[in-house]
N, C-alpha and C positions, 0 to 999 in steps of 0.2 A: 413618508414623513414620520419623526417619532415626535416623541411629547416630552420635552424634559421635565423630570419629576421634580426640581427644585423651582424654576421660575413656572412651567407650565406652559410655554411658550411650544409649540409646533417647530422641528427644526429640520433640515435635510439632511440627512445622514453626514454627506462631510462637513457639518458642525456638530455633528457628537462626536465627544471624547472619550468616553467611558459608559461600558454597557456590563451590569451583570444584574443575573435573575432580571426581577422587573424595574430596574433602577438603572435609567438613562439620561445622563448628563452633558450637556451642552460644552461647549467650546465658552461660554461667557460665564457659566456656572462655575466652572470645574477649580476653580482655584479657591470657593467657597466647600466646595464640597473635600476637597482633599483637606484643607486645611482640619476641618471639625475632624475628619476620620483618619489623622496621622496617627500613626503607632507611637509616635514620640509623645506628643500633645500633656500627656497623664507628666510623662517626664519634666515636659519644660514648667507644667505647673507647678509642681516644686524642688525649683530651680536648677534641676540640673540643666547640661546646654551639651546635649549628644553631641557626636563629632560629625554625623551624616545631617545634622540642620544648619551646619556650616556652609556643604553646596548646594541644599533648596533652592529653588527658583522660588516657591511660594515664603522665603523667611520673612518677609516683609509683612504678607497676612498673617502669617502667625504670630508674628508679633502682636499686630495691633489685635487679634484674635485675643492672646491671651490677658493683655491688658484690658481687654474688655471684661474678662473673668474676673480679672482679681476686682476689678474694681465692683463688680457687679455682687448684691447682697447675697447670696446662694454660695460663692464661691468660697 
């Protein structure tokens, strides 16, 4: 069993997604996790709109992801 680092939850290896160094992510995590750690992210904050977030699967959490930035006071 591993431990996913973002919920903490115990999972059996075929629900992890993603393992590097000590950072283990789940099968229900992993579309939080890629989103925060897209290489575009910085990009879409202001405004440009890459051509590779066109076929994401995860565009729909980045979206609502970044809408949450801007609206958020820090951003």
């Amino acid at each position: 069993m591993f431990k996913c680092s973002l919920c903490g939850f115990e999972v059996p290896f075929s629900e992890v997604i993603y393992i590097k160094g000590n950072v283990v992510i789940c099968r229900r995590c992993f579309p939080t996790y890629y989103v925060k750690n897209c290489i575009f992210l910085r990009r879409r904050l202001i405004g440009e709109n890459p051509q590779a977030c066109s076929f994401c699967q995860y565009r729909k959490n980045c979206d609502s992801y970044i809408a949450s930035l801007k609206g958020s006071p820090e951003a």
